[in-house]
N, C-alpha and C positions, 0 to 999 in steps of 0.2 A: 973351612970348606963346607959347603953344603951338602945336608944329607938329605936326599930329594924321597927316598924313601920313607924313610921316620918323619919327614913334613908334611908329606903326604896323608900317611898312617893318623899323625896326630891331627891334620884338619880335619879330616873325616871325621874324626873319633869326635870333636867338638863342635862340630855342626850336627852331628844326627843327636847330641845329645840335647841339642836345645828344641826348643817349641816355639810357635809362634809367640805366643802366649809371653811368651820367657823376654821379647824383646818388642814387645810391643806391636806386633801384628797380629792381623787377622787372619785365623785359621783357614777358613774358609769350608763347602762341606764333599769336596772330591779330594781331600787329601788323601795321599798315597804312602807318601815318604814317611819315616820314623821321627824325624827330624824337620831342621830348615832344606829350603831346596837350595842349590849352588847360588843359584840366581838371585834369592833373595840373601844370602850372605855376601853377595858381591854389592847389592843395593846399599848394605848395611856398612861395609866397608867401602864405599866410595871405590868403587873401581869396575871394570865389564866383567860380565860372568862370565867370556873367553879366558880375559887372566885367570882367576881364581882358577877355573876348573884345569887349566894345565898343570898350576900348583899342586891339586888334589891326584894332577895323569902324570907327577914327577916328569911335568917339563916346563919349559919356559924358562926364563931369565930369572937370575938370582934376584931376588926381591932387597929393595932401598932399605935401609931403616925405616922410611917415613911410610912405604908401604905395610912394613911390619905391625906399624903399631896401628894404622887404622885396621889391619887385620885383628889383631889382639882385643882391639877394643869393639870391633862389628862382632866377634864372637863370644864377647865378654870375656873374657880371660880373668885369672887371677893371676896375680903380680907373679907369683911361679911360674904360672904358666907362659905368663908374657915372653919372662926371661927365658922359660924351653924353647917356646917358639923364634927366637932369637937366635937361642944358638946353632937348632936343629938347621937353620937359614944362614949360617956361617958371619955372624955375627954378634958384638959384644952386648951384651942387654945394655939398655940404658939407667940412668944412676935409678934408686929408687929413693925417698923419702921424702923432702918436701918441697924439692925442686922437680919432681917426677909429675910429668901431666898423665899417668895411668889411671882411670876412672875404672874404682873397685867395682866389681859385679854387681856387689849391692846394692849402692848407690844407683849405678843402672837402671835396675830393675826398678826403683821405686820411680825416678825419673819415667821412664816408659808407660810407667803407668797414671802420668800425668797430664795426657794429650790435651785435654782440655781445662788445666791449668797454666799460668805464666810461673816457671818454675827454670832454674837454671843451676847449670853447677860452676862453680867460681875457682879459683885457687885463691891462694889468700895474700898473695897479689893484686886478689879482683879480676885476676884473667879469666874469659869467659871461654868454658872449655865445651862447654852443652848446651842446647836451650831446646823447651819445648816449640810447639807451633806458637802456643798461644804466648809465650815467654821472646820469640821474635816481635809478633802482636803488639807486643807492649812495649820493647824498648830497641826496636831493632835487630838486626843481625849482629850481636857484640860478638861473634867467633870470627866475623873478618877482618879483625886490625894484626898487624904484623909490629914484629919489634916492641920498641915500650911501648909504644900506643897499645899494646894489648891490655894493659891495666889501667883499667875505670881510674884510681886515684892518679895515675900521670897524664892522662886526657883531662882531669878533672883541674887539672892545671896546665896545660899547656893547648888544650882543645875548646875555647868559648863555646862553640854549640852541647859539649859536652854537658851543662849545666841545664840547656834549656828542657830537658826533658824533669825536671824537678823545679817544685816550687820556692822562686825568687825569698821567702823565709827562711829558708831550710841551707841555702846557700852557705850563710857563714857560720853556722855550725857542722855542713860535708867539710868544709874546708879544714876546719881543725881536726875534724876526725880522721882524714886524708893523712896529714902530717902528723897526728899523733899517733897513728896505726901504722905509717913507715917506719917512723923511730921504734917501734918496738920490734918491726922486724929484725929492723938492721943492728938491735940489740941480741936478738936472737938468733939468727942466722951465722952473724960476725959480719967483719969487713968484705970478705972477698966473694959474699952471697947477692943474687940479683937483684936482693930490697936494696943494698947499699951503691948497687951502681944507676939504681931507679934514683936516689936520693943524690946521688953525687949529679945527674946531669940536672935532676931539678936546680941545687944549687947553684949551679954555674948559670942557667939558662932563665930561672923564673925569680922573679923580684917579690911576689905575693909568698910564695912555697919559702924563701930564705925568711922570710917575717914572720910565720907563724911557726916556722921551724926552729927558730931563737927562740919561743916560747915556752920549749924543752916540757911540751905537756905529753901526757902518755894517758893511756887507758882510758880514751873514749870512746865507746859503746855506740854501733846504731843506732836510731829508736825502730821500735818494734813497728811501730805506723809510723809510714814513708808516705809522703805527698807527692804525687807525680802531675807534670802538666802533660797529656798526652795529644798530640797533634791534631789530630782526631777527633775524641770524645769530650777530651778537656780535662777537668781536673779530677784526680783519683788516688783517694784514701785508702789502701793496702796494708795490711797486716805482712809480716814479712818473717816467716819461721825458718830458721837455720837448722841444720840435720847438719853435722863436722864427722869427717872422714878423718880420726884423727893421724894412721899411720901413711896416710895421701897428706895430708895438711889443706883436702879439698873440701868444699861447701857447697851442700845444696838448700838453697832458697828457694822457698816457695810464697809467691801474692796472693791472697785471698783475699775477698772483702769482707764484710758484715752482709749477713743475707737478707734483703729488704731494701736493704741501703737506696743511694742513688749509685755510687759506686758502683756497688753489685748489678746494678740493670746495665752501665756502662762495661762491665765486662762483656756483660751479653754481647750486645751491640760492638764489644771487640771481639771475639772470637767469629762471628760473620766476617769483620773484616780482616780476621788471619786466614780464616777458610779461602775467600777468594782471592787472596793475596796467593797462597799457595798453590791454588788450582791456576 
């Protein structure tokens, strides 16, 4: 049962405790409030700031799970908290550990503070759970696939354009890495984990994926420099740093170049064209 009081109590309490600052907006120089305004907590959470603020006036409609967790995660939440706010909403929390798409606060925050990098956060699936402006810029919207398609290694076999965004060298070496980075999940996880039903429909469906999956190879590494061919600018030499979430089992990646570079000046010239993409 829902306790529309205590969800009340506790959103307030989590929204006036944050700042702009805290989630990657601009303060601006008439602010009032202690905190975030409703409004921009409802932007943040993907939802009208009519919803939200009935939440905050103990009314409206019991809230979805799937409302929850963009709540949870527009407010940054800690996985505690996630789960308070879950139940205070008469609701089971959902599982936590490395099947849990809950993006830790911290990670967050560094994220937010990357607007004007290509930086993304991954599961280790390779599902794209975040991405900056300039991290759309570069490779897309990778948060709109549904189902398997949500993970880069099973587009990366069953999606040909998947590929064209990297350069034709680099191919068949993603490929083993793809399949050798399954296998270790599905060593890790066990059988009845989502690596193992990722790997099971590959093998029934992909004839390339069952070939280098006989290979029975494990513990191939990314390279640190990735070669992208990008639609736009063309070709682009990125540095690629990992930051692991390890009690999420999530990743945040971040593209840089070499400052001077040619590279580096094609960023330039991408970030114009994420800015007016966006606007």
């Amino acid at each position: 049962m829902i306790d529309r009081t205590g969800l009340a109590g506790f959103l307030r309490s989590r929204r006036e405790a944050l700042q702009p600052e805290d989630v990657g907006m601009p303060r601006g120089q008439r602010r009032r409030t202690s905190g975030l305004r409703r409004e921009e907590v409802a932007t943040l959470c993907n939802m009208s700031a009519d919803y939200y603020s009935r939440l905050e006036r103990e009314r409206g409609p019991q809230p979805s799970p799937q409302m929850l967790a963009s709540i949870a995660q527009g407010l940054h939440l800690s996985i505690d908290e996630r789960d308070h706010l879950f139940r205070l909403a008469g609701h089971n929390p959902p599982p936590r550990g490395s099947s849990s798409e809950h993006i830790s606060p911290g990670l967050l925050r560094i994220l937010d503070r990357l607007a004007d990098t290509p930086a993304e956060i991954v599961t280790e699936l390779g599902e794209t759970l975040r991405q900056t402006p300039m991290g759309v810029a570069l490779t897309g919207d990778t948060t709109r696939y549904t189902g398997p398609a949500r993970s880069l290694g099973y587009r990366w076999f069953t999606e040909p354009g998947a590929r064209n965004l990297y350069a034709p060298e680099e191919h068949a070496f993603m490929t083993r890495m793809y399949a050798a980075g399954l296998r270790g999940l599905v060593t890790l996880r066990g059988p009845d984990s989502r690596a193992a039903y990722l790997a099971g429909l590959l093998l029934e469906s992909n004839e390339e994926f069952r070939r280098v999956w006989d290979d029975h190879e494990i513990g191939i590494h990314p390279h640190e420099v990735k070669h992208f061919v990008h639609p736009e600018v063309g070709a682009l030499e990125l540095n690629c740093q990992r930051l692991v979430d390890p009690g999420q089992a999530h990743a945040l990646m971040v593209y840089t170049a070499v400052p001077g570079s040619e590279s580096y000046e094609k960023l330039q010239v991408l970030s114009v064209i994420g800015a007016q993409t966006l606007r």
